[in-house]
Structures are given as C-alpha cells and as structure tokens.
C-alpha positions in Angstrom: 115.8 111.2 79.2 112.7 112.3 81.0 110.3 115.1 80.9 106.7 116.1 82.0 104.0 116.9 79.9 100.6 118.5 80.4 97.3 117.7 79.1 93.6 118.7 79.7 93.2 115.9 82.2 96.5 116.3 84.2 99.7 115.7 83.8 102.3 112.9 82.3 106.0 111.4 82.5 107.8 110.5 79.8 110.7 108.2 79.7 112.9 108.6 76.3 116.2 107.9 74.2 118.7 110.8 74.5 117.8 111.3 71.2 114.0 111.5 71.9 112.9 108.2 70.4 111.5 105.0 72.1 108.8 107.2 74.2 107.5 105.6 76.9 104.5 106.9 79.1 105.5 106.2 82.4 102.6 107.7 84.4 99.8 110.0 84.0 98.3 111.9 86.8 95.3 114.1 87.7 98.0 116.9 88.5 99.4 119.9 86.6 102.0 121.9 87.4 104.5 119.2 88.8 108.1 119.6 89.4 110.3 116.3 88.7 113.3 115.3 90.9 115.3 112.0 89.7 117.9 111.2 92.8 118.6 107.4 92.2 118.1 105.1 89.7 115.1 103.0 90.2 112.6 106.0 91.4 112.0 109.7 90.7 109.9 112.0 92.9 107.2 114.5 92.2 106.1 117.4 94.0 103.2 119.3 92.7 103.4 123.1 92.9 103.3 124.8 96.0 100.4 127.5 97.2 99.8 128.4 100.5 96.7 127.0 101.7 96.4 124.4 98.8 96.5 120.8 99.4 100.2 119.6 97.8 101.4 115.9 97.3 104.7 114.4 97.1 104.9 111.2 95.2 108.0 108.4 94.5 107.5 106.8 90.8 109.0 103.7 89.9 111.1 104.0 86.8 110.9 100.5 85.6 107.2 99.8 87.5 105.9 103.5 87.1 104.5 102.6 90.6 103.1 105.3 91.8 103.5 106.0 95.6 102.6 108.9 98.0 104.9 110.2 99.9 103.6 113.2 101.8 100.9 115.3 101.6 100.3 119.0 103.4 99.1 122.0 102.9 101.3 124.4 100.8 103.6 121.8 100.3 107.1 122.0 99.3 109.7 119.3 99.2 112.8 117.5 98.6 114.3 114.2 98.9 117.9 113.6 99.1 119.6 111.7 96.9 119.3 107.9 98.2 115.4 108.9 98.2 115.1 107.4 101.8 114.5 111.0 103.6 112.3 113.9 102.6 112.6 117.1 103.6 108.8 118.3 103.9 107.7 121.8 104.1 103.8 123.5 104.6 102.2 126.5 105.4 100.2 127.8 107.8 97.2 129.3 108.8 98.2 133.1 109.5 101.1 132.8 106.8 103.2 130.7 108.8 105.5 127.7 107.4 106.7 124.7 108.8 109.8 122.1 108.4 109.5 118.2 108.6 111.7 115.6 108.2 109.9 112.4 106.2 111.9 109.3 106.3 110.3 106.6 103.8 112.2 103.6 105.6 110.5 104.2 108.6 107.4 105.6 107.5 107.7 108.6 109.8 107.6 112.4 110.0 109.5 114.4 112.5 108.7 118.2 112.7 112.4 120.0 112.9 110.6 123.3 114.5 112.2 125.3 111.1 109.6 128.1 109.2 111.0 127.6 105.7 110.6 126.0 102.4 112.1 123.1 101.0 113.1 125.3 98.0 115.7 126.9 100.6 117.7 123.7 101.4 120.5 121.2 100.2 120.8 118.0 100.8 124.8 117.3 101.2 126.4 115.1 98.7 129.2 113.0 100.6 126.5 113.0 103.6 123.8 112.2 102.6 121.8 112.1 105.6 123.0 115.7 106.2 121.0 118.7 104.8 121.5 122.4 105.1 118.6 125.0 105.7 118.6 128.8 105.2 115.9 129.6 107.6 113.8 133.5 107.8 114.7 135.0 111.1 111.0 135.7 110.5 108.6 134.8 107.7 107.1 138.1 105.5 103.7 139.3 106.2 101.0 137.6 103.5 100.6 134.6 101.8 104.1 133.1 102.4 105.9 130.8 100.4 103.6 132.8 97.1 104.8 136.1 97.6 108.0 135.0 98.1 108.3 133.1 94.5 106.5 135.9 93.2 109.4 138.4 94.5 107.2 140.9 96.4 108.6 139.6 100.0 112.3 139.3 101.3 113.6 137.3 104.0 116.7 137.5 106.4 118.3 133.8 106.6 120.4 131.6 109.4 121.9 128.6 108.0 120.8 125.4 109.9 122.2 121.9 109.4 119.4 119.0 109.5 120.8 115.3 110.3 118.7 112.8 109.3 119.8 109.9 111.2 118.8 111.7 114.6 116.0 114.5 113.4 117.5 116.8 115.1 118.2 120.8 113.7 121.2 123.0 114.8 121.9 126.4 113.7 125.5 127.4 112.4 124.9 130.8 111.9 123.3 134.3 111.0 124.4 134.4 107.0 123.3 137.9 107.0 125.8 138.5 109.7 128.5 136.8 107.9 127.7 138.1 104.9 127.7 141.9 106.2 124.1 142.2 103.7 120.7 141.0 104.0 120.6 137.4 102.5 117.7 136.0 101.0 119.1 132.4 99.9 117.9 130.2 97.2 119.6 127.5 94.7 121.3 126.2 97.3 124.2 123.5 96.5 127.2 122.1 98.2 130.5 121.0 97.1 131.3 117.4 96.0 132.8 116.8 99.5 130.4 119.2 101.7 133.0 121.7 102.5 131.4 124.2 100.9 127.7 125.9 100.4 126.6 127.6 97.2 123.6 129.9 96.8 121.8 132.9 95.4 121.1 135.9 97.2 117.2 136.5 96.1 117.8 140.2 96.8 120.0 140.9 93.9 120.5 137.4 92.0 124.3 137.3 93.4 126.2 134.3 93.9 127.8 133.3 97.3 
C-alpha cells in the first residue's frame, strides 16, 4: 500500500501493510499537490500538479532505495510514464496558451518533441505494447490559460486520436474521433484493452463513456 501525504513543509510517501501497519516514510519532498503513478515494481513516479506557466517536475522514486531521481522538468508540466517506466510521455505549456508533446526516454536520457498540443492527461499507454501510446489531440487548443481552464471545465476541445511509438518517436494520426463519433469529443480517462484492440475514454462534454 502507498499513499501521499501533505505537511507544512511539502509533501511525503508512505509505504504500508494492506492493513495500514508497518509505515514506512519513503520520501519527503518540498512539493504539495503531487500525483503518484506506480507502473513496476522497483520505482514509482511523481508528477507534481500541472499550471500553465508554473515550473512542474517529474520524478522516478526507488521503492526499496526511496532514491529520488528527476525525470523531467517543464513548464506546466504534465506527464506519464508507461508501464516498464523506461518512456515518459512529457507535456508543457506555452507562452500564448499553447501546449506541447514530448517523448522522454530514461534509457537513453533523451527527449524527442512529437509536434502534438496536448496533455499527458489525454493519453494511454497500451498494455500488450508497451512502447505504444495513444493521444487524443485538440484540433486546436481553447483560448486562455490552457491545460487550467481545461481541468477547471470552462474550455472544450475537439480531439483526433494519434498513436505514439516509442521505439522510433514518431506520431501518426488514425483519425478525427469527433468524426467517428458523429459529436464533439473531448476525451479523457483514457484506457485500452488487455490486448490493445480497443480504446476506452470519457467524453469531457457530458461525462459519457466511449
């Protein structure tokens, strides 16, 4: 079991018993606000909250070591590893209200911009390939302080649906899903089957599920 907690000072991870016992403080930051993604077994990631125009951070965390390592850092950052934890999908914002899409790989040690405006919070990483992830990208990005008024609910966008492979950095589109879908889609909680064949997601319009 492992959970976050806040204090004056920042922020902490706790490593526990199913049943709550045998605490153990694995790390203590200067950070509130951070979200907590565990994809393997020997490291869990951290992504503080996204803002745009506010430094963000991405970190790995041992979960024996509580080693703490930085993964990424940008401006408005969102993020999200897939689930060996040796690629990072990377978003950040832009001056203007603009975003952008970057593919981190931690073996190598290096970004690739994938020439995507979207958020991380918009993508799936697939679970059979798992160097394959799927984008719904904005045909084009609200007016304002995008990705905030976009969590906060008072902007919309119109998606494509890009796939991402990770072993060549290279983006192709695979369609309009507003087209398909014969209704503006706004996706988010996106998932895929256990063998990829099929994308799950919430429309952010009306909270339906595709």
């Amino acid at each position: 079991l492992f959970y976050l907690s806040e204090s004056g000072s920042g922020g902490s991870g706790i490593l526990a018993a199913p049943d709550g016992t045998r605490k153990n403080t694995l790390f203590e930051l200067p950070f509130k606000d951070l979200s907590a993604v565990w994809t393997v077994n020997d490291s869990l990631f951290l992504a503080t909250r996204a803002s745009a125009g506010t430094p963000g951070h991405l970190f790995s965390i041992g979960t024996q070591s509580g080693m703490v390592n930085a993964v990424a850092s940008e401006t408005g950052l969102t993020a999200l590893p897939n689930r060996t934890g040796a690629f990072a999908l990377v978003g950040s914002s832009e001056e203007g209200g603009g975003a952008a899409l970057s593919l981190h790989s931690r073996t190598v040690g290096s970004a690739t911009p994938l020439g995507l405006a979207t958020v991380a919070d918009k993508c799936v990483w697939g679970k059979r390939m798992r160097t394959t992830a799927y984008c719904a990208v904005p045909d084009a990005l609200p007016p304002g302080a995008f990705p905030d008024n976009w969590y906060q609910g008072l902007a919309q966008t119109r998606d494509s649906l890009w796939t991402i492979d990770a072993e060549d950095g290279r983006a192709n589109l695979l369609g309009d899903l507003s087209t398909e879908a014969r209704e503006g889609i706004d996706a988010f909680n996106m998932d895929v089957s256990p063998d990829d064949q099929y994308l799950l997601f919430q429309n952010k319009n009306d909270l339906s599920l595709w």
